[in-house]
SEVEX-583915 format. One record per residue: residue number from 0; residue in three letters; x negated, y negated, z of N, C-alpha, C in turn. Coordinates in steps of 0.001 Angstrom, whole numbers, plus 500000, padded with zeros to 6 digits. Layout:
N
+-----+-----+--------+--------+--------+--------+---------+--------+--------+--------+--------+
:   i :  aa :  neast : nnorth :    nup : caeast : canorth :   caup :  ceast : cnorth :    cup :
+-----+-----+--------+--------+--------+--------+---------+--------+--------+--------+--------+
: NUM : ala :      X :      Y :      Z :      X :       Y :      Z :      X :      Y :      Z :
...
+-----+-----+--------+--------+--------+--------+---------+--------+--------+--------+--------+
***
This chain:
147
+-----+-----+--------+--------+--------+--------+---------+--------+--------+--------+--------+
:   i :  aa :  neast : nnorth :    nup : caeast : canorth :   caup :  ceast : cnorth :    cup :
+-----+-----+--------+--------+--------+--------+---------+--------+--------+--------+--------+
:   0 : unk : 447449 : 271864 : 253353 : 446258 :  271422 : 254071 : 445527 : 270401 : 253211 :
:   1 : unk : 445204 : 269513 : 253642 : 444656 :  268224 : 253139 : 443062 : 268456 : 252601 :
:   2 : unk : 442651 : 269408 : 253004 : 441144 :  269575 : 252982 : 440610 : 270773 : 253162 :
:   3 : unk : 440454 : 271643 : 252180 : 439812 :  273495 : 252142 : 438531 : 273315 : 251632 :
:   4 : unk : 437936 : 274222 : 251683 : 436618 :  274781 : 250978 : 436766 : 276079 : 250816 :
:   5 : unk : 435520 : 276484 : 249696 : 435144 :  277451 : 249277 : 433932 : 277641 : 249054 :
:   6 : unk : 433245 : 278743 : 249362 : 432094 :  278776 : 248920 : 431222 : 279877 : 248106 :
:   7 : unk : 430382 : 279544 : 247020 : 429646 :  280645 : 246204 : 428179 : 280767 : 246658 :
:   8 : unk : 428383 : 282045 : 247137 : 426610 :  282404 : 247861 : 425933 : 282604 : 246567 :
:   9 : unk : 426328 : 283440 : 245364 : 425629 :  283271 : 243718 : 425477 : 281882 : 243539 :
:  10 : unk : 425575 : 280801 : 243723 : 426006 :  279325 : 243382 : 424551 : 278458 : 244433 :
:  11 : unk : 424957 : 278673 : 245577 : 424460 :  277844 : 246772 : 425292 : 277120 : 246942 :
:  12 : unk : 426507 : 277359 : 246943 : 427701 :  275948 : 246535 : 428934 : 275910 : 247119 :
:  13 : unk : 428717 : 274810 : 247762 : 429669 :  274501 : 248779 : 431054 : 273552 : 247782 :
:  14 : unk : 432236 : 273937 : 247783 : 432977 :  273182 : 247034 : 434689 : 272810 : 248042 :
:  15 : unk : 434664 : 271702 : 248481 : 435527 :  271004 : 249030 : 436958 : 270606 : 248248 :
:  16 : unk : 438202 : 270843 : 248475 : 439393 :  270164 : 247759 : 439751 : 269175 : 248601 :
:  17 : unk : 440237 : 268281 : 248530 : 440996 :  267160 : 249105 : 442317 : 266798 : 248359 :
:  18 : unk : 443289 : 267203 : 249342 : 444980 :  266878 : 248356 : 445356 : 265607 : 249706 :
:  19 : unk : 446582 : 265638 : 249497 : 447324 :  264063 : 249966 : 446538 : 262890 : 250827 :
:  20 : unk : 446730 : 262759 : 251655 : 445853 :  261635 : 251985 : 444340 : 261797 : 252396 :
:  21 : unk : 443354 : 261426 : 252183 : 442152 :  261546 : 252324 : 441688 : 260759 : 252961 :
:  22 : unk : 441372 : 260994 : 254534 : 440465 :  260451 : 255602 : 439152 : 261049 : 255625 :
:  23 : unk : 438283 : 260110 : 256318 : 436903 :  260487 : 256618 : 437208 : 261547 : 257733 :
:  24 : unk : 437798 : 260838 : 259498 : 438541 :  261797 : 260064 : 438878 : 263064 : 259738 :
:  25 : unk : 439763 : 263136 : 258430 : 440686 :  264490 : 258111 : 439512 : 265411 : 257385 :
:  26 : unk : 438539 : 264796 : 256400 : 436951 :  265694 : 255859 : 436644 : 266076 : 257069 :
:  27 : unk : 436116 : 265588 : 258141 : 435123 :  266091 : 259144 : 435837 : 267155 : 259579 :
:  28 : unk : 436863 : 267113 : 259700 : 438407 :  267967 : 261160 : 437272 : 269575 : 259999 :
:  29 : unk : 437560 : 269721 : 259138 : 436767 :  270880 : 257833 : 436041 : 271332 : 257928 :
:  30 : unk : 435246 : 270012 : 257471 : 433725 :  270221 : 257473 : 432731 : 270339 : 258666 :
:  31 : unk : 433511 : 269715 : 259547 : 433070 :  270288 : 261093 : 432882 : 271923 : 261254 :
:  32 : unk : 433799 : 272957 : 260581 : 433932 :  274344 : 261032 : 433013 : 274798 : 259564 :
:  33 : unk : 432812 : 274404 : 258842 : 432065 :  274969 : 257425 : 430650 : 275954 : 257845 :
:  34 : unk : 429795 : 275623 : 259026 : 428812 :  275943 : 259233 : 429141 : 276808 : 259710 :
:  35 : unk : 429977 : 277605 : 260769 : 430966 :  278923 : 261405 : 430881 : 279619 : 259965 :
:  36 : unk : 431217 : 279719 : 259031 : 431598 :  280514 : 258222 : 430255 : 281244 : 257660 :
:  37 : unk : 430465 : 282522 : 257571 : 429032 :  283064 : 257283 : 428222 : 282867 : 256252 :
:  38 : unk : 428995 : 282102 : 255063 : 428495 :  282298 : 254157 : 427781 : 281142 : 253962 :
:  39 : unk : 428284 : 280451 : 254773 : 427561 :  279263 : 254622 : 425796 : 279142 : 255083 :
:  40 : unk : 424753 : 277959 : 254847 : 423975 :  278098 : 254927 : 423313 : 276671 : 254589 :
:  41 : unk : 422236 : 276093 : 255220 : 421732 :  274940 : 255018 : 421464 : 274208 : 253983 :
:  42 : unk : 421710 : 273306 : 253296 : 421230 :  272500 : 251975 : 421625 : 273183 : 251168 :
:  43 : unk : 423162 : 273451 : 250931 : 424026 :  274061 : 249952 : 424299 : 273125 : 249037 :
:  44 : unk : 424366 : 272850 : 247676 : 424580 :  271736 : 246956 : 426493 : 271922 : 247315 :
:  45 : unk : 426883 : 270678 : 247191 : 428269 :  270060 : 247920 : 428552 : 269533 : 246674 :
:  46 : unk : 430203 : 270252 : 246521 : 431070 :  269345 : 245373 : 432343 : 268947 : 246356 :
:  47 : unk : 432648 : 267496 : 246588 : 433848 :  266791 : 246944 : 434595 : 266876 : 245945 :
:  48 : unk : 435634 : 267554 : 245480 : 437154 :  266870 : 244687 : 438092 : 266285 : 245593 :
:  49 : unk : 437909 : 264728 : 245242 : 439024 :  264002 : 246071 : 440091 : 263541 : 244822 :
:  50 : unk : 439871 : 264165 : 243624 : 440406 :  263818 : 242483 : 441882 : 263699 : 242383 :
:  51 : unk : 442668 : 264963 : 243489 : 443922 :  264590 : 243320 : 444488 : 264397 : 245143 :
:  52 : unk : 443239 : 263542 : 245764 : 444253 :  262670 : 247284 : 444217 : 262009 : 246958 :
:  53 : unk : 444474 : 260717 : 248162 : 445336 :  259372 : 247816 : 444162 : 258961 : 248993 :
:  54 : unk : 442989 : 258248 : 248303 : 442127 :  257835 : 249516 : 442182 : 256790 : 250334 :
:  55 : unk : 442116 : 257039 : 251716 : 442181 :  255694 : 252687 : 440621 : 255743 : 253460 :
:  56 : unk : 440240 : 254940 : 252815 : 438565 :  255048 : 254001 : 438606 : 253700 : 254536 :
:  57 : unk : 437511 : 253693 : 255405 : 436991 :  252536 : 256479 : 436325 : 252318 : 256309 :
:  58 : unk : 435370 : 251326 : 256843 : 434126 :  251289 : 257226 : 433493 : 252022 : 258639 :
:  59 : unk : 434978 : 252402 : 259863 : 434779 :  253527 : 260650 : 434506 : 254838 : 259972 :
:  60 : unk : 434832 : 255112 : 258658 : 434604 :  256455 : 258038 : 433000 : 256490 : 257825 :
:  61 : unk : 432630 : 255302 : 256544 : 431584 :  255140 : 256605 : 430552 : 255236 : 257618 :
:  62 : unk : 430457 : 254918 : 258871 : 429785 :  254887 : 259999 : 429902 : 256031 : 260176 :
:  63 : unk : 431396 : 257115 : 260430 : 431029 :  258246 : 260772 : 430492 : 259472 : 259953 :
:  64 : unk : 430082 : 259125 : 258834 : 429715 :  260029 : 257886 : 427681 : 259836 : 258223 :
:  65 : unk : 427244 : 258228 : 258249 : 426013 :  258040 : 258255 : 425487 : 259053 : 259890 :
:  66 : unk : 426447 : 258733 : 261096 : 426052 :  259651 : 262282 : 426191 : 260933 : 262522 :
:  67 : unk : 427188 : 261561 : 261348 : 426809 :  263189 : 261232 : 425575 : 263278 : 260295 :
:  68 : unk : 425307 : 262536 : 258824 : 424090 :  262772 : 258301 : 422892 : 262749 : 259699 :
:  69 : unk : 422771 : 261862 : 260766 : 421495 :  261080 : 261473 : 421849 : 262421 : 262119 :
:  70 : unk : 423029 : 263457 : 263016 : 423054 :  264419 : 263602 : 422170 : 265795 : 262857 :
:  71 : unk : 422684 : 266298 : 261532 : 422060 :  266633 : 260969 : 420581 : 266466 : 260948 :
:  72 : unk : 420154 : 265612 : 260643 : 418370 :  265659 : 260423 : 418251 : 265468 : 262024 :
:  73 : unk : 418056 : 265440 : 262908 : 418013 :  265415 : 264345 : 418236 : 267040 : 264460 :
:  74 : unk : 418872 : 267676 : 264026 : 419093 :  269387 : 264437 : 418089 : 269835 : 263279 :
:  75 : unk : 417448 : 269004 : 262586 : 416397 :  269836 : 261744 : 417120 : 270487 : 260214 :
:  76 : unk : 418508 : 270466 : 260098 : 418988 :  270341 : 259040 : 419380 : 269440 : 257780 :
:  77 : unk : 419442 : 269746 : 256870 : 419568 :  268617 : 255557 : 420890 : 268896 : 254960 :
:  78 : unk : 421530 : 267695 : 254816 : 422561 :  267549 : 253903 : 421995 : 267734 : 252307 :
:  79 : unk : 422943 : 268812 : 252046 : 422554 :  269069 : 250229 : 422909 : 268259 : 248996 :
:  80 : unk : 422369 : 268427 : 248117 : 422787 :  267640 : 246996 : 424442 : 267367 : 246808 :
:  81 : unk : 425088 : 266649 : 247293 : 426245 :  266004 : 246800 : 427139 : 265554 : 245756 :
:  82 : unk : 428118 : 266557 : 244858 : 428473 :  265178 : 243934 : 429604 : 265277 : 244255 :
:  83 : unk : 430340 : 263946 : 244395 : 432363 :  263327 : 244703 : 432541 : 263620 : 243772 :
:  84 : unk : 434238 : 264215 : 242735 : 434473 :  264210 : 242171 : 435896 : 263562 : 242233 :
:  85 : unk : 436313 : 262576 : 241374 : 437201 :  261186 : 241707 : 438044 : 260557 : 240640 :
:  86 : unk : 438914 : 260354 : 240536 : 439337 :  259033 : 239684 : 439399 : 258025 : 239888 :
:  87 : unk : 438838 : 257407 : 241249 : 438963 :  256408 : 241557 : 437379 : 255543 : 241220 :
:  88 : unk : 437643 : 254479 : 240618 : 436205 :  253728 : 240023 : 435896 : 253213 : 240980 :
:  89 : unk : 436753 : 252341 : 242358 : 436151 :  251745 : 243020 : 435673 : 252555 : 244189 :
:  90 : unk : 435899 : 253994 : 244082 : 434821 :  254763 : 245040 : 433596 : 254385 : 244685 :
:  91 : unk : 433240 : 254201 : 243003 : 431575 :  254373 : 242606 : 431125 : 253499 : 243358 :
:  92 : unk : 432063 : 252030 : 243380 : 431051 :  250718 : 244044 : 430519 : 250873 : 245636 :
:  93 : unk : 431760 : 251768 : 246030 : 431696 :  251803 : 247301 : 430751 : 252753 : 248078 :
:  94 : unk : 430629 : 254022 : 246836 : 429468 :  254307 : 247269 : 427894 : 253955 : 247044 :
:  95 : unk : 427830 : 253159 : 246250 : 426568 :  252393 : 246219 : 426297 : 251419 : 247741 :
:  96 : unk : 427627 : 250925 : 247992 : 427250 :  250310 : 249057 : 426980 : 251304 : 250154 :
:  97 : unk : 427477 : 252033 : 250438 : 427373 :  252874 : 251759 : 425967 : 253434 : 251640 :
:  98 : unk : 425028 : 253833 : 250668 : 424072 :  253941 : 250151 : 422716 : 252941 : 250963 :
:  99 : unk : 423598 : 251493 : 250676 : 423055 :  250479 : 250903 : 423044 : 250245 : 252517 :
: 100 : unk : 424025 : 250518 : 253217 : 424405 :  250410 : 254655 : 423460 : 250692 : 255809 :
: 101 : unk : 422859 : 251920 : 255980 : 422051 :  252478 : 256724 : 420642 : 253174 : 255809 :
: 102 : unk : 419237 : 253435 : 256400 : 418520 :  254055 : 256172 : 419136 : 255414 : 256524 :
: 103 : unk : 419624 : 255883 : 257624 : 420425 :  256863 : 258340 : 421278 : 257982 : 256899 :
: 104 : unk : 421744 : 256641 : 256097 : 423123 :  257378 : 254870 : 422412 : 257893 : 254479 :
: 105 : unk : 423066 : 259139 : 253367 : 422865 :  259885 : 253037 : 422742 : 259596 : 251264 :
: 106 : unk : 421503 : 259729 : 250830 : 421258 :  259021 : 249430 : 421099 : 260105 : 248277 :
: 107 : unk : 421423 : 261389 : 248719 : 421365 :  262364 : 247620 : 422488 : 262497 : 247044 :
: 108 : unk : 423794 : 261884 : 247001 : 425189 :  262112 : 246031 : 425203 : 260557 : 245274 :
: 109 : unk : 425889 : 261749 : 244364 : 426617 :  261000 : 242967 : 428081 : 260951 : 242824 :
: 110 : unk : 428590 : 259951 : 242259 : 430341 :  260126 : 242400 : 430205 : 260501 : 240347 :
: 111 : unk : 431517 : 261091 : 240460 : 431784 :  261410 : 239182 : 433331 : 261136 : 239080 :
: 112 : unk : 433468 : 261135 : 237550 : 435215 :  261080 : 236893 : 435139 : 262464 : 236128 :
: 113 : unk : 433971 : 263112 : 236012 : 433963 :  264103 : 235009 : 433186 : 265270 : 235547 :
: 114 : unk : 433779 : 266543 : 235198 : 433724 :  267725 : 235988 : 431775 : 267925 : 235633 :
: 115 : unk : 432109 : 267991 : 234014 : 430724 :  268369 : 233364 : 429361 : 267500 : 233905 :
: 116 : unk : 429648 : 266480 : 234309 : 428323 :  265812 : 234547 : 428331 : 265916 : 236314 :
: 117 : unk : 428889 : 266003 : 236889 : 428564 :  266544 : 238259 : 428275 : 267775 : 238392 :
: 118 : unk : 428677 : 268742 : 238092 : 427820 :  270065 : 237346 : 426592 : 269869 : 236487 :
: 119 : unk : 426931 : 269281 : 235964 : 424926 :  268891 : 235656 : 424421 : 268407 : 236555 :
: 120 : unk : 424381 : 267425 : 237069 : 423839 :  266455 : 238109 : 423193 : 267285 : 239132 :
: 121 : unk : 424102 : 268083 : 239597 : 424042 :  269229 : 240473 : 422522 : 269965 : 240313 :
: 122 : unk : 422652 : 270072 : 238769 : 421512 :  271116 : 238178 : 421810 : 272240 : 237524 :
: 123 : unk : 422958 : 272696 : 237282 : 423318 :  274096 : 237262 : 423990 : 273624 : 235370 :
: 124 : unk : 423025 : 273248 : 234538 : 423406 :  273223 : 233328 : 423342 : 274669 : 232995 :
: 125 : unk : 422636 : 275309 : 233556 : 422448 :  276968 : 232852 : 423494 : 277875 : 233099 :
: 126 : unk : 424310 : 277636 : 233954 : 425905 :  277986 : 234267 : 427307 : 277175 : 234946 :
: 127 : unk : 427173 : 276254 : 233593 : 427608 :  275311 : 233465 : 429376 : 275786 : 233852 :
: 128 : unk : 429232 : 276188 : 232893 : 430603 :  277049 : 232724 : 431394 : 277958 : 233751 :
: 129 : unk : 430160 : 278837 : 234131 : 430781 :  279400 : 235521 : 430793 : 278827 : 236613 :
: 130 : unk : 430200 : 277326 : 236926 : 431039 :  277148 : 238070 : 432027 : 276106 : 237858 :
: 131 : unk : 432648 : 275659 : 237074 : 433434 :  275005 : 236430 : 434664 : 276302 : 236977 :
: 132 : unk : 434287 : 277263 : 235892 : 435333 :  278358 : 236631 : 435533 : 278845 : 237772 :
: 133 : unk : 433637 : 279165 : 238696 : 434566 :  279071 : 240132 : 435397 : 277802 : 240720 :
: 134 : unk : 435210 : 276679 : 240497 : 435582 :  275836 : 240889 : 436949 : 275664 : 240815 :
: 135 : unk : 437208 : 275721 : 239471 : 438816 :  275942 : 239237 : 439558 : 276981 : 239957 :
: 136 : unk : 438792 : 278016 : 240046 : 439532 :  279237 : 240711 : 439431 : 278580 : 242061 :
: 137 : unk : 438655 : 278078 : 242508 : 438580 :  277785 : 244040 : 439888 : 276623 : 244763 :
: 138 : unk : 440557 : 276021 : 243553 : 441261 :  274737 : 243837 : 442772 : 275462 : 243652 :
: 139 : unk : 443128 : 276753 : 243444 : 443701 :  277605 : 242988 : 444513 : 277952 : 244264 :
: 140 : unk : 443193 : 278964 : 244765 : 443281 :  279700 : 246058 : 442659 : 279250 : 247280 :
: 141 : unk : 442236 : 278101 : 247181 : 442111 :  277426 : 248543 : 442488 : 278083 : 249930 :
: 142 : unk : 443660 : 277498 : 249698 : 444700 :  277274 : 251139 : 444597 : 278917 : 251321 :
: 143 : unk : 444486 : 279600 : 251411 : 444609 :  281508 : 252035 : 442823 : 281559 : 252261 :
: 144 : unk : 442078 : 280530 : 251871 : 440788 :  281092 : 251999 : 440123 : 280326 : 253321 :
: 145 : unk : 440808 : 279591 : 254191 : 440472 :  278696 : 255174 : 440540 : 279607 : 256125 :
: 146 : unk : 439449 : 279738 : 257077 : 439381 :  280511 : 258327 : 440446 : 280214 : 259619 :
+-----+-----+--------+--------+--------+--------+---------+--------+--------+--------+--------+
***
């Protein structure tokens, strides 16, 4: 599966994997059902690892990411603190621009190359470590944990 989550109710933390090809499309098909799951819950801080897909985005992706954020605040909900986690450098530029695109986008994420500073970023220097470890455990056992 191209795209699992996991989530830590100790955490507030929503944590996304992304393996082989990575569409905006193929995130949503996911993240569309994330809110179904009980554990889930509004303004969860969000970790993307797209670190090991092979990304193909648009500017149709882009667009459709800014009209689920504009859906969101329209239902009275907030997208949570965000960080991508990536090897790809020219995501960073790209997300500055998408940043730049709409008032609508969504301006609370950070892209990262490094586990530790999106875990900070996040906020969670005070258990730094443990979610580093859930996280790892989560990229583990993914795929059996998808509804």
């Amino acid at each position: 599966m191209p795209v699992s989550y996991d989530i830590s109710s100790n955490f507030n933390l929503l944590i996304y994997v992304c393996t082989d090809v990575w569409t905006g499309s193929v995130f949503f098909k996911t993240a569309d059902k994330v809110p179904e799951d009980p554990r889930y819950c509004s303004n969860m801080k969000i970790i993307i690892d797209i670190f090991s897909a092979e990304i193909e985005t648009s500017l149709s992706d882009m667009h459709m990411a800014i009209e689920k954020n504009r859906q969101l605040k329209q239902n009275g909900q907030k997208l949570g603190q965000t960080a991508v986690f990536t090897k790809s450098t020219s995501l960073m530029f790209l997300a500055d621009a998408f940043k730049l695109m709409s008032p609508e986008a969504p301006s609370n994420f950070g892209v990262f190359n490094n586990k530790r500073d999106a875990v900070r970023w996040l906020g969670f220097t005070d258990a730094e470590k443990e979610v580093i470890r859930f996280w790892e455990g989560a990229k583990t056992s993914l795929p059996e944990k998808i509804p």
